[in-house]
N, C-alpha and C positions, 0 to 999 in steps of 0.2 A: 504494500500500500504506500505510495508516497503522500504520504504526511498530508492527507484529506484536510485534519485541522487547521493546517496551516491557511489553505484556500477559503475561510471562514472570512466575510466580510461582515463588520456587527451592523453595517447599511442596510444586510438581509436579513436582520432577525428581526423579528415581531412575533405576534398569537398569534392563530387566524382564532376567530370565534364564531362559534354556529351555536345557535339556540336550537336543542334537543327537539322541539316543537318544529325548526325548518325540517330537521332529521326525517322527524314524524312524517311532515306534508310531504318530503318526496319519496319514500316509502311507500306513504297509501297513494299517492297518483301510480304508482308503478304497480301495487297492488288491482288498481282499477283497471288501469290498462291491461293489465292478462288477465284477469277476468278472474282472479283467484280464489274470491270466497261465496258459498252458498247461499242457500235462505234455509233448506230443508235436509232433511240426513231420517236415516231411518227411526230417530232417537231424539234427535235436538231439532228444533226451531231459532233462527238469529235473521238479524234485520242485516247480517252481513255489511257492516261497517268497520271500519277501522277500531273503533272504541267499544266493539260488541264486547261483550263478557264471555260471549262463546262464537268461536272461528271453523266453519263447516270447509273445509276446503276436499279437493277429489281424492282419491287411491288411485290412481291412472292406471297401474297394472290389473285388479281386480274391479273396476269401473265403480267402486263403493267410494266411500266416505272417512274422513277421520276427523272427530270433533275434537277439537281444542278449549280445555274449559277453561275457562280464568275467573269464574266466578272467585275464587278467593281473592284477589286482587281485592275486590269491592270491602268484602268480610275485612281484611286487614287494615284497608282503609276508615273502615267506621270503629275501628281500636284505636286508630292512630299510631300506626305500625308503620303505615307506605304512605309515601308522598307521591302527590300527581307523576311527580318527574318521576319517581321511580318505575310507577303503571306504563308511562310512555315509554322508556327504557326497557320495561320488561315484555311489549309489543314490537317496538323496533327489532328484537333483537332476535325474534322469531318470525320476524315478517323477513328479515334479510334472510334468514335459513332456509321458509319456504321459497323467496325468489333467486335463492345461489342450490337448486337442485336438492331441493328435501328430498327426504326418503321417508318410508313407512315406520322407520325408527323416532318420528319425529314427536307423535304423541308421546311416549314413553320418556323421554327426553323434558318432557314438557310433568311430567308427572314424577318425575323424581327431582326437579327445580322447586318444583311445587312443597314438595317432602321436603324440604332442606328448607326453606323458608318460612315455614310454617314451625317447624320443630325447633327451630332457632330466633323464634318473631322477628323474622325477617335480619336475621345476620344481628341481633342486639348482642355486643359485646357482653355483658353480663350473665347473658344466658348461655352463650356458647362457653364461658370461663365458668360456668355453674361447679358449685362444689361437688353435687352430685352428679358430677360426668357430662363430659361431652355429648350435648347430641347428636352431633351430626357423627359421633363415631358409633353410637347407639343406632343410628338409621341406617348405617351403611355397612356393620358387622354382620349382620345376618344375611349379607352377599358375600362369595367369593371369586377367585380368579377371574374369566374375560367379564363374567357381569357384571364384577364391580369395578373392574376397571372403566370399562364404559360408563358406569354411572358416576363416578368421581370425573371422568372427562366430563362427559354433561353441565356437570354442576362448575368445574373450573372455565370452559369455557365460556359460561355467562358472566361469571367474574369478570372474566380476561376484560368481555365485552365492557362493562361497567368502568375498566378500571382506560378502557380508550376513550371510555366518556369522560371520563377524568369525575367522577361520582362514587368511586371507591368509598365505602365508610373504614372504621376502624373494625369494625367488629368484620367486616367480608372481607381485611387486609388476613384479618386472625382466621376465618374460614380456610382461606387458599394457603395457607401454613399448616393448617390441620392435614387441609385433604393430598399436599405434598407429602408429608409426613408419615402417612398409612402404607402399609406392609403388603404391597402390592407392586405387580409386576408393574403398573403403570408410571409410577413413580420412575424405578431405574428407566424407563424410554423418556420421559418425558424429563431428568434432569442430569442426562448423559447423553456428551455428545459421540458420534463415530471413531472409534479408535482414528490417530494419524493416518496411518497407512490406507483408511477406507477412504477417508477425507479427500486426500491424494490423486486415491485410483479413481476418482469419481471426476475429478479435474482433468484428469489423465484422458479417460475415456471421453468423456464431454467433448475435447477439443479434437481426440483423434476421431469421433464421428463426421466432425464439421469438416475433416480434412481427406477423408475416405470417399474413394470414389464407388466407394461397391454403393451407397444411398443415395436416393434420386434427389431432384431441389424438392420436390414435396413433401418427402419425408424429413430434410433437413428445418424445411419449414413449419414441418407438424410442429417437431420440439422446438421452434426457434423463443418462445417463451419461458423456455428453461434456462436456454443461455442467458438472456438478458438476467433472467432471476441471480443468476449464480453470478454474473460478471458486478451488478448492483448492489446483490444484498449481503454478497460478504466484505462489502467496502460498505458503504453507507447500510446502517442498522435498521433497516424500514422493517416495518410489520408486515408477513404477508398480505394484511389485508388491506394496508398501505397502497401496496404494490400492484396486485390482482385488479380489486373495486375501486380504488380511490385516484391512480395514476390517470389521468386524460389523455387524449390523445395530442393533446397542443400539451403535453408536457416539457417539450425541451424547449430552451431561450439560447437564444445565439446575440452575444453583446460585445462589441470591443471585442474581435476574432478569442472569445474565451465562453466557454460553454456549460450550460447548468441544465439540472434539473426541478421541477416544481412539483413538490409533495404536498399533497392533501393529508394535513395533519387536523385533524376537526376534533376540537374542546371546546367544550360550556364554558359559557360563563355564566359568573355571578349566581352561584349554588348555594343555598340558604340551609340545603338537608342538613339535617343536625347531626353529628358524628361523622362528617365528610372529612375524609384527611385534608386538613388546608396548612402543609408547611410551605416553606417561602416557594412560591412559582416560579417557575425558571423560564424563559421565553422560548421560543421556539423554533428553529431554522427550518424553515421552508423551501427558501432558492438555495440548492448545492452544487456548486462547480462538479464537473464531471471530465472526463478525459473527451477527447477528438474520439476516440478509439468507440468508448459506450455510445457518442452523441450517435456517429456514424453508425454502429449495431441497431443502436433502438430508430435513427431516419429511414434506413431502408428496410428494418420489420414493417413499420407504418407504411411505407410506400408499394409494398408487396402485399398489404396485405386490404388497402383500398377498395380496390375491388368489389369486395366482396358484402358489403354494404358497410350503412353507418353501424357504429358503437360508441358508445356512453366511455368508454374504459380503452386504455389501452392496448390491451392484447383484443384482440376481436374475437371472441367465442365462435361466431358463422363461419372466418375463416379456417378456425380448428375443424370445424365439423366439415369444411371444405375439402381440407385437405385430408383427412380423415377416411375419407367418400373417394376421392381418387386414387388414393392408395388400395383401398379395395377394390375397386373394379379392376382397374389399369395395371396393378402390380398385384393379383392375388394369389400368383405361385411362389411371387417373390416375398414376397410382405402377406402373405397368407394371414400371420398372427392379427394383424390390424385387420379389426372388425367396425361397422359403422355401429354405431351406439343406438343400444335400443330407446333407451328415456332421455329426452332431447332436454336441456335447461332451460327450467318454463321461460327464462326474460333474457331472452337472446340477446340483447345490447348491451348486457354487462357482463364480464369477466368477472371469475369470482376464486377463494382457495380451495373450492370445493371440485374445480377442473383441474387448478396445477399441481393438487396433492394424487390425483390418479393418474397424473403425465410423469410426474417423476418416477411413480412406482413403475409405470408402462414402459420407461425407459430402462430403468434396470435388469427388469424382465427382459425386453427384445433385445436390446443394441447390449447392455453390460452383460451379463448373462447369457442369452441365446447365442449372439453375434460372435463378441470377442470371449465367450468362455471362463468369464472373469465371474467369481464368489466374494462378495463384500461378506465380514462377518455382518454387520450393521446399515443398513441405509438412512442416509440422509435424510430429514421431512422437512418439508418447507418450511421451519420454523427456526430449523438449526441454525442457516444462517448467518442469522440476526443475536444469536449467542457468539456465531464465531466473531461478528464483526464487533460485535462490543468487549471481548475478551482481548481481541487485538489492538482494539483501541486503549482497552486498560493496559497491555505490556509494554506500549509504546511508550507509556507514563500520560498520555490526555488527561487533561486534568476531569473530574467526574461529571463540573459543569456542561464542559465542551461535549463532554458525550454524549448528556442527559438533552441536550440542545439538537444533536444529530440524530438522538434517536426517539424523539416523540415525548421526552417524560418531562414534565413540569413539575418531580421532585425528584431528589434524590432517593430518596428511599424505593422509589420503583428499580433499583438498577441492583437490589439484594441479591434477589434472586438469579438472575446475570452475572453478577462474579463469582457469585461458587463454582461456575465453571473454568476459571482461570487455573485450576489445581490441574483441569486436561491438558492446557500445555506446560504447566510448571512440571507434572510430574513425566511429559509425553519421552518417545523418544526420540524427537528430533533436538526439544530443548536439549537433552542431556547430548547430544550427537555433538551440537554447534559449543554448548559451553565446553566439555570436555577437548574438544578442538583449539577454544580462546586458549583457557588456562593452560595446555600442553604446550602451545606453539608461542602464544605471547603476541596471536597476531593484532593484538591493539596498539602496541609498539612499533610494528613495521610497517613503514609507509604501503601503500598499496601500490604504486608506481614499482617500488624495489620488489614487491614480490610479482610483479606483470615480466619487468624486464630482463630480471636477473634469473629466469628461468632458464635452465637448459633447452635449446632448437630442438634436440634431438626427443626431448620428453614429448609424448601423445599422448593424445585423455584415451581415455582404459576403454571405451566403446566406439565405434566408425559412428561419426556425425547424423551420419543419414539417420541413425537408428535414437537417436537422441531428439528430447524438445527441445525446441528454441525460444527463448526467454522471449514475453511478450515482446517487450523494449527492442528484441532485435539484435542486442549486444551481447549475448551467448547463446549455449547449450546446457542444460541439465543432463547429465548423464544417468539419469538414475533409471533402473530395468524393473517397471511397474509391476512385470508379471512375475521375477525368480527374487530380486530382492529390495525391499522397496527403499535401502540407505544404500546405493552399491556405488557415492563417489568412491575415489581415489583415497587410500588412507594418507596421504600425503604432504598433497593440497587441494584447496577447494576448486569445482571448476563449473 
């Protein structure tokens, strides 16, 4: 990464601010527009609005119904449990799930949210710290292995959602500390990053896809949304969802031949809700210089991918399914595995992480996997990262501001959970590879000219070129053999 922070102009910092309520209205327009919810179900009656208390929306594959009740919303409102904003919050953030490709999983989901807020009156810190036991470890003990994994994601990912609204309380900071915490597989996936060596071979393969002539441009184009992902978000720390639903397609600025990107980072303001974390707010970078290299990657995805109609969003979902479609008919002996998708994504003009989390899997599987015969112990999820870019930002020494500034958060305290993972690289072994190397050689003492020049003519790097990367920048080779051993420099010197 060359030093992102530096490129920091405080010209470009400001909020942005959206009132929860704009959130709202352009939800339900988009809800209106596909046509999403009912009046009648075999069971429930609703006047099918936005602020109904119960949501009839279709089962596409079984041509039935799945009711959505949120009558407790009201119930806890007349306790004085939930605040408006909260009801609206907790509407948005299942209207974006039905319009980013719900699944039949969706009520369920909706019914263990419910469970958790109810059994905790609504995340009150006193009640979750109860002397007589955790509830929310009381509601969710009597599940185990994958179905309680899912259901602890469930409940973390409405957090997650809460805490981009910057609405976070104390008592649902103390929630998402509970539910990390439980003796469950989900936890190790979800606060571990890919051993080095998977990290790597995922970089590795990425780029030898793009440079492979055995794959057509359509297919190169299928995934060309991963590339960008992977070239953006492990430099700049954006939220997938950043990324996916919130990037436009006028995202890049070209100013004084120097080049940025514009992030849709949307926070409330001026939140009254009582028990709402409000330590000092940090402001927010929005326009981030970017290299020639990404401007160019993300100008000609957009211009490739025109075509194929408008979208709301940067990557174009039509065009996925475009290309998708072509590779099966056109190439179905070749690309056999690519199949045309049976459940289409109801709101076709938005890109969402509910496409680029089953494109990265699709990738591993076909191209890592099937193609090159490569076994990751672990794969990467779109979330990863936004861990690695903030853990590299913290080794670089950034100060916590600067990061918290690049990557969405208006306090410090959001970036906890984010450096625990700095132990991946302290403990990794590439760290110990490079420092064992400093300390042995003393190469901080010797100019770098002296060790360029004062080489022997006759020494050659330990592998033929050809078969080596070539450093983006153009000015080497990496010699290292992805497939037999993934540290195979020179014990010598570096190359």
């Amino acid at each position: 990464m060359s030093r992102l922070i530096d490129k920091i102009d405080i010209n470009l910092v400001k909020e942005e601010i959206v009132d929860i309520e704009e959130i709202k209205s352009n939800l339900n327009k988009r809800v209106v527009q596909n046509d999403i919810l009912r009046k009648e179900s075999r069971t429930e009656t609703s006047d099918a609005t936005f602020d109904s208390d119960i949501w009839i929306i279709d089962k596409p594959l079984t041509q039935g119904y799945i009711n959505l009740n949120m009558t407790f919303l009201s119930e806890l409102k007349t306790f004085k449990r939930i605040t408006d904003k909260e009801i609206t919050a907790f509407r948005c953030f299942f209207a974006e799930k039905i319009l980013n490709k719900y699944n039949t999983s969706i009520g369920s989901e909706l019914s263990v949210i419910r469970d958790c807020i109810m059994v905790t009156n609504n995340f009150d810190l006193e009640t979750i710290d109860s002397p007589y036991g955790n509830p929310i470890n009381q509601l969710l003990d009597t599940y185990s292995g994958k179905t309680k994994s899912d259901k602890i994601n469930s409940i973390l990912e409405y957090l997650y959602y809460l805490d981009e609204l910057d609405i976070l309380t104390e008592g649902q900071n103390k929630a998402i500390e509970t539910l990390m915490t439980m003796d469950t597989s989900r936890q190790d996936n979800a606060r571990e990053l890919p051993k080095e060596k998977d990290i790597m071979a995922f970089d590795y393969y990425l780029k030898r896809f793009y440079k492979d002539e055995l794959f057509s441009e359509d297919m190169k184009m299928l995934y060309m949304p991963l590339l960008i992902w992977w070239k953006v978000t492990t430099v700049i720390p954006m939220r997938p969802s950043e990324l996916c639903s919130k990037l436009t397609r006028a995202c890049l600025i070209e100013e004084d031949e120097k080049y940025y990107i514009y992030v849709n980072r949307i926070k409330t303001g001026d939140i009254s809700n009582k028990g709402v974390v409000r330590r000092g707010r940090i402001p927010l970078l929005n326009k981030i210089q970017i290299t020639k290299e990404i401007y160019d990657l993300i100008s000609d995805y957009i211009e490739k991918t025109n075509e194929y109609g408008h979208t709301e969003t940067l990557f174009s979902y039509k065009a996925l399914c475009a290309f998708r479609k072509k590779i099966a008919i056109e190439f179905g002996e070749e690309y056999g595995y690519i199949t045309i998708p049976v459940e289409q994504k109801i709101d076709e003009e938005y890109f969402s992480i509910n496409v680029l989390g089953p494109m990265l899997k699709g990738f591993y599987k076909r191209i890592i996997s099937n193609t090159y015969k490569y076994e990751v112990e672990r794969q990467l999820n779109i979330g990863d990262t936004r861990h690695i870019a903030f853990t590299s930002l913290l080794l670089q020494g950034v100060s916590p501001i600067e990061i918290a500034m690049l990557g969405g958060h208006t306090s410090l305290s959001s970036q906890d959970h984010y450096q625990g993972n700095s132990s991946f690289y302290a403990d990794s072994e590439m760290i110990d590879f490079v420092s064992s190397k400093m300390h042995r050689r003393s190469i901080s003492t010797k100019a770098l000219k002296d060790i360029i020049f004062n080489k022997e003519k006759s020494e050659e790097a330990p592998r033929n070129l050809e078969q080596c990367i070539q450093t983006e920048d153009g000015v080497g080779y990496c010699t290292i053999d992805i497939d037999n051993d993934i540290l195979a420099c020179g014990d010598e010197e570096w190359r």
